[in-house]
C-alpha positions in Angstrom: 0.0 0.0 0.0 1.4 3.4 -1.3 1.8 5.8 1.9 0.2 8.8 2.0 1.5 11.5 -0.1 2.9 14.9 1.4 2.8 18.3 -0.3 5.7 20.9 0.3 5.7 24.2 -1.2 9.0 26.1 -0.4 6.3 29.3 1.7 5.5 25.9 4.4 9.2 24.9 4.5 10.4 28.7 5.6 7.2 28.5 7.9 8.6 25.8 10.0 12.2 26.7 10.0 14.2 29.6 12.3 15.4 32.8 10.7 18.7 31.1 11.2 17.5 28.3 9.4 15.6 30.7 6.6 18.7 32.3 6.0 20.6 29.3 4.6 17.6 28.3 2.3 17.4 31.6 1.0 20.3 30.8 -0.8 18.9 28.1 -2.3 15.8 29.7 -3.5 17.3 30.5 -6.5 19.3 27.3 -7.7 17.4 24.4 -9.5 18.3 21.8 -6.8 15.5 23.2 -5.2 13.3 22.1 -8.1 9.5 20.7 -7.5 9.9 19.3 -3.7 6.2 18.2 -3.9 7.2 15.9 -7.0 10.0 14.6 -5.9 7.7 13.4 -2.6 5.1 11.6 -4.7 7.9 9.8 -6.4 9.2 8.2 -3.8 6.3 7.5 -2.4 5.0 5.9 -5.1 8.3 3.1 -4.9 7.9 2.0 -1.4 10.6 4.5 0.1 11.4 6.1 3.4 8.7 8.6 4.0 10.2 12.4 3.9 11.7 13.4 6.7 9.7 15.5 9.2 11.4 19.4 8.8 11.1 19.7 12.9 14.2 17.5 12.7 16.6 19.8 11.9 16.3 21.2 15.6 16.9 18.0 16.9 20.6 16.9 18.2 21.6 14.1 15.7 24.8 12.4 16.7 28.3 13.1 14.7 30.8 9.8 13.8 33.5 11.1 15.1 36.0 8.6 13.0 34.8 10.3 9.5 35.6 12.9 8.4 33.2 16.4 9.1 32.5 19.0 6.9 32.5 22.4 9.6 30.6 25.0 8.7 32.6 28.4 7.4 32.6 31.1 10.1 30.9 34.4 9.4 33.2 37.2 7.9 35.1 39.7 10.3 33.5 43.5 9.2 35.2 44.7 12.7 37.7 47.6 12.7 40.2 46.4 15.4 42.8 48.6 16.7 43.4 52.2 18.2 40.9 54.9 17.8 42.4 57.6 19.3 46.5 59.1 18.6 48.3 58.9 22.2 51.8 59.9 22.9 53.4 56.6 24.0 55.9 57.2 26.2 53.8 59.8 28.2 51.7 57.2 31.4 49.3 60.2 32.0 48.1 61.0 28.4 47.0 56.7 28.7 45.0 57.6 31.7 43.3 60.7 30.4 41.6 58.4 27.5 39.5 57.2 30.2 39.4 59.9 33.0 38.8 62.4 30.3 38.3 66.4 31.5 34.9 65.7 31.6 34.8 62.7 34.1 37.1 65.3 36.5 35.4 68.2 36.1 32.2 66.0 37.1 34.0 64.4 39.8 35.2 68.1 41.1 31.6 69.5 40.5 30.0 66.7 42.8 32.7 66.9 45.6 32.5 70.2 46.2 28.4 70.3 45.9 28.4 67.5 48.3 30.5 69.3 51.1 28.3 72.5 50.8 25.7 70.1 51.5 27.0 68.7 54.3 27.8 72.1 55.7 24.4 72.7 55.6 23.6 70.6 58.4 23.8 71.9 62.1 26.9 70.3 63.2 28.8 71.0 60.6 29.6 74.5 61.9 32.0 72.4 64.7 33.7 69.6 62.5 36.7 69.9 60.9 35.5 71.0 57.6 35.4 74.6 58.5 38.7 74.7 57.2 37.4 73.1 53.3 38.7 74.5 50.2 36.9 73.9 47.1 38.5 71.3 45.1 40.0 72.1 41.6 41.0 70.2 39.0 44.4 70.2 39.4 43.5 68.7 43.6 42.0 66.4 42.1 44.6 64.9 39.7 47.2 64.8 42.8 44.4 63.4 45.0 44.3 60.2 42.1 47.6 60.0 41.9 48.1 59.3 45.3 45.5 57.3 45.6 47.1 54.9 42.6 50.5 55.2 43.9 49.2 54.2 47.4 47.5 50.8 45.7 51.2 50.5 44.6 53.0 51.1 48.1 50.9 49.2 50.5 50.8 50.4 53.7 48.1 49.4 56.8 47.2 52.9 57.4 46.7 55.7 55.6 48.3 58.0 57.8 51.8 55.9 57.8 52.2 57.5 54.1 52.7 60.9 55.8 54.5 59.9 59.0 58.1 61.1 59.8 59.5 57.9 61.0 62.2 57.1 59.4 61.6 53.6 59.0 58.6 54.1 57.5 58.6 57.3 56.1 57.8 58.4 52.3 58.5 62.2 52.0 57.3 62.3 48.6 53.4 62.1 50.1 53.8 65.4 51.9 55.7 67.6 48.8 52.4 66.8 46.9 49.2 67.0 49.6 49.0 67.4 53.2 47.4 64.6 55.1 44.6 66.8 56.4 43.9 68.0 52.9 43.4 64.3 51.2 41.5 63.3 54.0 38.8 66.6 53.8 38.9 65.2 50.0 38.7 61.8 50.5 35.4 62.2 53.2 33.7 64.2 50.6 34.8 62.4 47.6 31.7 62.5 45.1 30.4 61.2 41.8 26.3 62.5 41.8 24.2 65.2 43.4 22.3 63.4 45.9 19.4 65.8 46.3 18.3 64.9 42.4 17.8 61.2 43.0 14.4 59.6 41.8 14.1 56.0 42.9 11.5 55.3 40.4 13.3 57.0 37.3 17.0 56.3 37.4 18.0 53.0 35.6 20.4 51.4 38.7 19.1 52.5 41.8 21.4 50.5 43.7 24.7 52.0 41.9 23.1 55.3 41.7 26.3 56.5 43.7 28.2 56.0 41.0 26.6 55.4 38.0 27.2 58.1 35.8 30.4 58.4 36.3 31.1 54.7 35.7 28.7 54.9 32.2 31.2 57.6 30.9 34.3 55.1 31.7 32.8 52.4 29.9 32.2 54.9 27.0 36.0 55.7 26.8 37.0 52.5 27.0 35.0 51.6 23.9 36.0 55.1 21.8 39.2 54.3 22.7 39.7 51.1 21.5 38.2 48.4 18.8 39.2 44.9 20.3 40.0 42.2 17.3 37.8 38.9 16.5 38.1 36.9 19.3 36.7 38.2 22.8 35.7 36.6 25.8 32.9 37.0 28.4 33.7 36.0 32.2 32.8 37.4 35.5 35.6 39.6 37.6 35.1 40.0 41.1 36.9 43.1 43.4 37.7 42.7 46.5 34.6 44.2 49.0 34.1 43.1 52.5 31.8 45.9 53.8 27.7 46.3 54.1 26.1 45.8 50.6 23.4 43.3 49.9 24.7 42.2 46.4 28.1 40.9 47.9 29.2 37.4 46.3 30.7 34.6 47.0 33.1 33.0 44.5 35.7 30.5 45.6 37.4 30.0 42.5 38.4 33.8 42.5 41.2 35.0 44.5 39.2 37.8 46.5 36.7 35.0 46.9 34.3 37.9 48.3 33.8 41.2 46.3 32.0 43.2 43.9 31.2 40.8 40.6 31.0 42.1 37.2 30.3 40.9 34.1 32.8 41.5 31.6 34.3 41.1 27.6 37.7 41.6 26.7 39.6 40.8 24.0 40.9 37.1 24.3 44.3 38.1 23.4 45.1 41.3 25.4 42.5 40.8 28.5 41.1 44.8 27.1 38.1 45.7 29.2 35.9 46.3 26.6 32.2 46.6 28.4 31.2 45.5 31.4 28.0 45.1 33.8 28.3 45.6 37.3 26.1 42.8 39.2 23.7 44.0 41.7 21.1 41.1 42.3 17.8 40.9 41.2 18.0 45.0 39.7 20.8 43.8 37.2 21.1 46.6 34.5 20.8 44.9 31.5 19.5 45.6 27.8 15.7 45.8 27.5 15.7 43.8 24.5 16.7 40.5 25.9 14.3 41.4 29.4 12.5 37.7 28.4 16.0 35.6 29.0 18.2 34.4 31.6 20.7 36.3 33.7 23.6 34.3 32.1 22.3 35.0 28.4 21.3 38.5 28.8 24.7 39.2 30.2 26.4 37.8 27.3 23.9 39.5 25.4 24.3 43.0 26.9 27.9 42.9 26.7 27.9 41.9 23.3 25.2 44.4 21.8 27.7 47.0 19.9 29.6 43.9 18.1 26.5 41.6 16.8 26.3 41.6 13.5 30.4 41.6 12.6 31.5 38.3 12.5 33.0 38.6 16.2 34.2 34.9 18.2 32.9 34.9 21.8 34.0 32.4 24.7 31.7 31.7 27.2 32.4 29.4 30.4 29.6 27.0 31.1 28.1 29.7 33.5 27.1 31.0 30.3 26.7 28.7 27.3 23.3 27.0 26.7 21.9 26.1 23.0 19.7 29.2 24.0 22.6 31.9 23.8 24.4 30.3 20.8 20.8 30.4 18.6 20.6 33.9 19.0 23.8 34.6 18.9 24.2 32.5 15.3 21.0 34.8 14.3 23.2 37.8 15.1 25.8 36.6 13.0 28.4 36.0 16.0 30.4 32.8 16.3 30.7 31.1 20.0 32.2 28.1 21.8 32.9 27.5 25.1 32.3 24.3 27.9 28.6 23.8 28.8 26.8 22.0 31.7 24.8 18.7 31.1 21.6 19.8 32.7 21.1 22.9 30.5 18.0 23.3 28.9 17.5 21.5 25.6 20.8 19.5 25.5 20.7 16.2 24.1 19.1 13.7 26.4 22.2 11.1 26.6 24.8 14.0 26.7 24.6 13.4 30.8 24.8 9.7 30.1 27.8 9.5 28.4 31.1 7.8 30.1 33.7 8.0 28.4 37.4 6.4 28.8 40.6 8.4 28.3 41.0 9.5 24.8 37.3 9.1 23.8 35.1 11.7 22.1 31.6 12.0 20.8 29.6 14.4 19.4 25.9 15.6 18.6 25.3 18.4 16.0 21.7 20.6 15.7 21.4 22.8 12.5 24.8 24.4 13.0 25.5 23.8 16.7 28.1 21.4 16.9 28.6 19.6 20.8 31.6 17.7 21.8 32.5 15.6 24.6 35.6 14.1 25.1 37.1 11.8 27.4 39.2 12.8 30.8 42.0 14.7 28.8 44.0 16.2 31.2 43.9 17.1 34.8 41.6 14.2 35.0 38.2 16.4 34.1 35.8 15.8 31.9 36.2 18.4 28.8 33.0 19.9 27.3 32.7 22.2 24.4 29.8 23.8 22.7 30.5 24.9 19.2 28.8 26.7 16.1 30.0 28.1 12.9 33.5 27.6 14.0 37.0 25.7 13.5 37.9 25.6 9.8 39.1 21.8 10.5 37.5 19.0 8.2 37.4 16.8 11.5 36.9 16.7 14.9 39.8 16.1 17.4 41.0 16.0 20.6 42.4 19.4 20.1 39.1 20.5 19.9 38.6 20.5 23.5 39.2 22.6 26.4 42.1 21.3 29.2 39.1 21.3 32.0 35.8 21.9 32.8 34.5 24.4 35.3 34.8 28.3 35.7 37.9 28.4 33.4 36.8 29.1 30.2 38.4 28.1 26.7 42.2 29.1 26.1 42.4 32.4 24.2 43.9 31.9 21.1 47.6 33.5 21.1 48.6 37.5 20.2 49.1 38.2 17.0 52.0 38.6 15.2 50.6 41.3 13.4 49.9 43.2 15.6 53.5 44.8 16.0 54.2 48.2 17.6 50.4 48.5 18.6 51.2 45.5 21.2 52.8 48.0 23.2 50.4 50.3 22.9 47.8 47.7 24.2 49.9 46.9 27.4 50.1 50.7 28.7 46.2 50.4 28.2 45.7 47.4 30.1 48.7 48.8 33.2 46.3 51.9 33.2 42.7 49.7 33.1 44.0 47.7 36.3 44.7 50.7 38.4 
């Protein structure tokens, strides 16, 4: 008995694919492979054959033979401009540091310092503290208040006020020949970045950072005028060092603060450039209204990502971040991913958790143009998992393929380029002034 016949037109094939998916038949609108699919269905109906596939398929996982040989799909093209936007004398430490703290992020700083001690004089006490004795702040106070402040991270000392004693064991007279240590404290207790008395709870976009959130959107501003990183970038989470009162605080034990501030950040794989970043704050994360109906972990990556979508750009995610989720939208953005991935993730293959593998072992499942490997315990006696899509120019899979470790250690970066030349020295004066 003949099975029942199934009509195609090419408008119900697009219906039931992705855009992703749309995108790559589009191409083959055109061609005459495409030919009369409803024809070619009767046909082999008609002989007894396999009926057609169903097109859902093509977001299933299907599993890879790892022994053959595996065409990888091309990566999308690079259209970034990597590089230096901005001319800066070289040899010169301060003009690196004024391509972030630019005159406008000082003369805000100065402007809110002083408006925040007038307002602190305005209270009834104030007539009796210290403070009687304030000088408004200028610019050039508050260049020599940052540098001391720097080039006290550099010196450590327990106290502040050691950096102005006299004793000779522990003295440093250079303090003293640029501030007194009265004046950097009056500074330091009315150090400022916002006018507190314009605060709406219900308008700004970060309540909880509203302390310092413009000055810190300004940074991030410079650092991405300043500088175009090149293909291959990386999102992790940094965590500074924070021990006081703030309900946000985290706990990571794989960092070396192990308690802190944690951001999300992307930087250039090669150079470790703070590119963007996203400060964490709980449940009132800032992040990009356009991507409100995902995860945290996907609209982080997302966020961070939002200026380079569309440009060919190679992201690394840990497995905090990659889930078949992320990657889809990111391959609809025409970005290129990989990283290691979790086994309980949403909409991985059902056996990927099931899998035991011996040392040298590898398989592999591949969905439209997702690609997921596991291989055996590699190294360091972990199991290695990667998550691929659109990457790797390599005909075959391999145990180079995969990462040295699973965990919070993300993929290795790929090494600095050669070409790269003088500008490489250029990049490390911007990455000495980014960590202070």
């Amino acid at each position: 008995m003949a099975s029942k016949k199934r009509h195609f037109t090419k408008k119900t094939l697009l219906d039931q694919l992705s855009d992703s998916d749309t995108e790559v038949l589009a191409e083959l609108s055109d061609s005459e492979s495409w030919g009369d699919l409803s024809s070619d269905t009767d046909t082999a109906s008609e002989n007894g054959d396999d009926p057609a596939p169903v097109l859902s398929d093509v977001r299933t996982w299907c599993p890879i033979d790892c022994d053959t040989d595996q065409l990888a799909p091309p990566r999308f093209p690079f259209t970034g401009s990597p590089g230096m936007k901005i001319d800066v004398e070289r040899d010169n430490p301060l003009a690196y540091l004024q391509l972030f703290f630019t005159e406008e992020v000082i003369e805000k700083i100065v402007t809110e310092t002083n408006r925040y001690q007038e307002q602190q004089c305005a209270t009834l006490h104030a007539t009796f503290s210290r403070s009687r004795k304030w000088e408004p702040v200028t610019k050039e106070d508050m260049w020599q208040f940052l540098g001391l402040i720097i080039l006290q991270g550099v010196m450590g000392k327990p106290l502040q006020k050691w950096y102005w004693t006299t004793n000779k064991l522990l003295a440093t007279p250079f303090f003293g020949t640029v501030m007194s240590e009265y004046r950097f404290s009056l500074i330091m207790k009315y150090f400022h970045f916002t006018n507190n008395e314009e605060f709406d709870e219900a308008t700004h976009p970060a309540p909880k950072l509203k302390k310092i959130w413009e000055v810190y959107q300004i940074i991030v501003t410079n650092f991405q005028r300043t500088y175009v990183p090149e293909r291959d970038v990386s999102v992790d989470e940094s965590l500074m060092a924070y021990k006081g009162r703030l309900s946000w605080i985290q706990y990571i034990a794989s960092k070396r603060a192990r308690f802190g501030i944690k951001s999300y950040m992307l930087c250039e794989s090669s150079t470790g450039y703070i590119w963007n970043s996203v400060i964490y704050t709980g449940k009132g994360t800032k992040f990009n209204p356009r991507y409100s109906g995902y995860g945290m972990a996907t609209s982080s990556v997302l966020t961070l990502l939002e200026p380079l979508l569309n440009q060919g750009y190679c992201v690394t995610t840990d497995n905090f971040y990659t889930s078949p989720e992320l990657y889809e939208v990111l391959l609809q953005n025409k970005t290129d991913a990989y990283g290691t991935v979790r086994p309980n993730r949403r909409d991985m293959p059902s056996m990927f958790a099931k899998k035991k593998l011996k040392t040298g072992e590898m398989v592999a499942w591949q969905k439209a143009c997702q690609r997921l490997i596991i291989a055996g315990r590699l190294q360091y006696n972990c199991l290695a998992v990667i998550c691929c899509e659109l990457l790797h120019g390599k005909s075959r899979l391999s145990r180079d393929d995969a990462p040295p470790c699973q965990g919070g250690t993300s993929l290795p970066p790929p090494g600095r380029s050669p070409a790269l030349g003088g500008r490489q020295a250029v990049k490390e004066k911007l990455l000495l002034v980014q960590k202070y």
